[in-house]
ROKESE-602499 format. One record per residue: residue number from 1; residue in one letter; chain; x, y, z of N, C-alpha, C in turn. Coordinates in steps of 0.05 Angstrom, whole numbers, plus 5000, padded with zeros to 4 digits. Each point is the difference from the previous one (the first is absolute). Layout:
N
> NUM|A|A|X|Y|Z|X|Y|Z|X|Y|Z;
...
//
This chain:
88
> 1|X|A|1491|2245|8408|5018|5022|4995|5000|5018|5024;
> 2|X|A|5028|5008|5008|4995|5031|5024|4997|5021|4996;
> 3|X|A|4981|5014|5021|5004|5024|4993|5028|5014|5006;
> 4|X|A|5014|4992|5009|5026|5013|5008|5012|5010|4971;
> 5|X|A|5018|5025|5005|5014|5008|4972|5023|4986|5009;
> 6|X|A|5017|5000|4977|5023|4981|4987|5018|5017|5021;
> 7|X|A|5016|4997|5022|5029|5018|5000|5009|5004|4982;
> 8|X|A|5014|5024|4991|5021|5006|4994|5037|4985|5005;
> 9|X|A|5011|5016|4980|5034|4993|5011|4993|5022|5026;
> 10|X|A|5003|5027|4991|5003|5015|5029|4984|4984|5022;
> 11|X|A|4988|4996|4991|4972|4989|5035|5023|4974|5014;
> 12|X|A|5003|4986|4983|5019|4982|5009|5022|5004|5016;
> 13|X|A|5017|5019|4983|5028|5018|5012|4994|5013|5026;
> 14|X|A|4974|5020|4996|4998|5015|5029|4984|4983|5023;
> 15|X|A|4986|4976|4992|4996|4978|5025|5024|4985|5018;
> 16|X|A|5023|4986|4970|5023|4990|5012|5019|5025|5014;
> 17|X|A|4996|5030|4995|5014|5013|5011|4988|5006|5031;
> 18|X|A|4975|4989|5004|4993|5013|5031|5003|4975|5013;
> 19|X|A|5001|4978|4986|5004|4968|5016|5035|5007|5010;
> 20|X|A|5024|5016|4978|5019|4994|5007|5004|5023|5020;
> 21|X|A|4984|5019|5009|5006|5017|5012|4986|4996|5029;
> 22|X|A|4990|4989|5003|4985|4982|5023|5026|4978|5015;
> 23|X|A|5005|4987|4980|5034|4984|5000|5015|5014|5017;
> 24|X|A|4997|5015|4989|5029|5024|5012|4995|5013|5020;
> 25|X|A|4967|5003|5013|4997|5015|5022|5011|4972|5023;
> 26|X|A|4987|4980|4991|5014|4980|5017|5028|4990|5006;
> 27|X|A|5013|4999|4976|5021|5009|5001|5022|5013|5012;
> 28|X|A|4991|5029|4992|5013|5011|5026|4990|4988|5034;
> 29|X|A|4973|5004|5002|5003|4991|5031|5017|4978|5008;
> 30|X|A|5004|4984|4985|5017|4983|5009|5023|4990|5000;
> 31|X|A|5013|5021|4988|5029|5009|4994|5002|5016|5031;
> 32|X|A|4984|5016|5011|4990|5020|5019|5001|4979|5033;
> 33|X|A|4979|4972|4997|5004|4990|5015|5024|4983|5007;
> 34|X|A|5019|4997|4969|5017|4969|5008|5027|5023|5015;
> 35|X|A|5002|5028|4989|5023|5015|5009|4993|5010|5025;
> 36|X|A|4975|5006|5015|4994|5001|5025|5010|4974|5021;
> 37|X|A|4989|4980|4994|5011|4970|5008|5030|4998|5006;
> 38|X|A|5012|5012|4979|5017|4985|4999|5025|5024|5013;
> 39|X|A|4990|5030|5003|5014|5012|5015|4999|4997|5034;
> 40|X|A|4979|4984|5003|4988|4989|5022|5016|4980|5018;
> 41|X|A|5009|4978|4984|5012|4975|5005|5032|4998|4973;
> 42|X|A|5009|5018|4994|5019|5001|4986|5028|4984|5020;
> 43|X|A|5002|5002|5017|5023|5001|5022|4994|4973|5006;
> 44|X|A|4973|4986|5007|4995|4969|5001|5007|4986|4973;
> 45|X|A|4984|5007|4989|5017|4985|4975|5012|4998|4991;
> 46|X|A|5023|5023|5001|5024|4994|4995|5020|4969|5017;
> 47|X|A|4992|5009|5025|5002|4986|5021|5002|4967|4994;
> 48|X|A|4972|4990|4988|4989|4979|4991|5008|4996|4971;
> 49|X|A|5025|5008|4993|4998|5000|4962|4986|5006|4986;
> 50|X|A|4980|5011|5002|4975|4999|4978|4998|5016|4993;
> 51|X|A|5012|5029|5005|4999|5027|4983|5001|4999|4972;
> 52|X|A|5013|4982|4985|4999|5002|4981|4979|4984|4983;
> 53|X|A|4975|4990|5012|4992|4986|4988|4963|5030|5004;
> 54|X|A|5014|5010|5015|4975|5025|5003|5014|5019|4982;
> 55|X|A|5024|5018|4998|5008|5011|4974|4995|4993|4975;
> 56|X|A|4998|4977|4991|4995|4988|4978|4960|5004|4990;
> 57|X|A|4993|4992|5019|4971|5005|5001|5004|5036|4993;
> 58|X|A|5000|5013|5017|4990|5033|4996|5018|4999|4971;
> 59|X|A|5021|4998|4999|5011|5012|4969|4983|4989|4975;
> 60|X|A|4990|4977|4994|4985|4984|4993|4975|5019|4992;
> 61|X|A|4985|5005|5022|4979|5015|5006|5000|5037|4989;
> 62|X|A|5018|5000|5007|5013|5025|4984|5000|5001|4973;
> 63|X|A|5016|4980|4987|5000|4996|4975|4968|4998|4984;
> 64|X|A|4991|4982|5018|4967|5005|4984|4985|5018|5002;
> 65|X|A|5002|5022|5020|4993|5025|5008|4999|5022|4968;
> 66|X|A|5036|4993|5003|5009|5024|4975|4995|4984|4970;
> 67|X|A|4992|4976|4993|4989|4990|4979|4968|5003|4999;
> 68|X|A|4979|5002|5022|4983|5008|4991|4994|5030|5000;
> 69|X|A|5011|5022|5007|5005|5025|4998|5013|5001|4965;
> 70|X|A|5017|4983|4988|5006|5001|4969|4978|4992|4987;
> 71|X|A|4990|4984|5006|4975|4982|4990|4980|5023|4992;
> 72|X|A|4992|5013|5035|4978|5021|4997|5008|5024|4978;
> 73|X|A|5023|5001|5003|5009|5033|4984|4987|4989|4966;
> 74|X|A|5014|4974|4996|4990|4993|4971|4982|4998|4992;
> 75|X|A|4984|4983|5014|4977|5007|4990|4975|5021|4999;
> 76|X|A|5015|5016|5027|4984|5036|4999|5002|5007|4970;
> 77|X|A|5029|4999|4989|5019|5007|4976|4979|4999|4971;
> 78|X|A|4992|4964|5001|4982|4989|4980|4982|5022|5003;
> 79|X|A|4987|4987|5022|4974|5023|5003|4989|5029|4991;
> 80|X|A|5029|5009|5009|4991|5018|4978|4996|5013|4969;
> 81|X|A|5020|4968|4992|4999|4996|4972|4972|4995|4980;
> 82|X|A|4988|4980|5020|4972|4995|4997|4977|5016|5012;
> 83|X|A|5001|5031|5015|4987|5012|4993|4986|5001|4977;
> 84|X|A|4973|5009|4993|4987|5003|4976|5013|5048|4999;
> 85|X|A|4995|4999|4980|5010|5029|4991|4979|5017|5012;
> 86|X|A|4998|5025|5009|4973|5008|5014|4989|5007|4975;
> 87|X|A|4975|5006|5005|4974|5007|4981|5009|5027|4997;
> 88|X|A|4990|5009|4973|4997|5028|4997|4982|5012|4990;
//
């Protein structure tokens, strides 16, 4: 048997919420790096056809940006459903 105690729902919620917020610090950087890049060599690639195959990527990237920012808000949301009531 462990000695570990059982998690909780909250313990669960506020672990998956710092995994998905870790997500998102990466996330952004790299929304950060592909729009640096790509203001960089925008004019070549166009050049070479391929602009649109790097738009597609950042919008992409974007999109998962602002889905784990929904993700995080919800389950903050739970969280504080599953608060326990304070002591009195």
């Amino acid at each position: 048997m462990s000695d570990e105690t059982a998690k909780t729902p909250l313990d669960h919620v506020n672990d998956t919420v710092t995994q998905l917020k870790e997500m998102r610090h990466y996330a952004k950087n790299n929304v950060e790096l592909l729009t640096s890049q790509w203001l960089k060599f925008d004019g070549e690639l166009k050049k070479l056809g391929e602009s649109a195959t790097i738009e597609d990527l950042m919008t992409k990237q974007g999109e998962f940006y602002d889905a784990l920012e929904a993700a995080i808000a919800e389950l903050e949301e739970l969280a504080g459903t599953l608060q326990p009531p304070p002591a009195e």
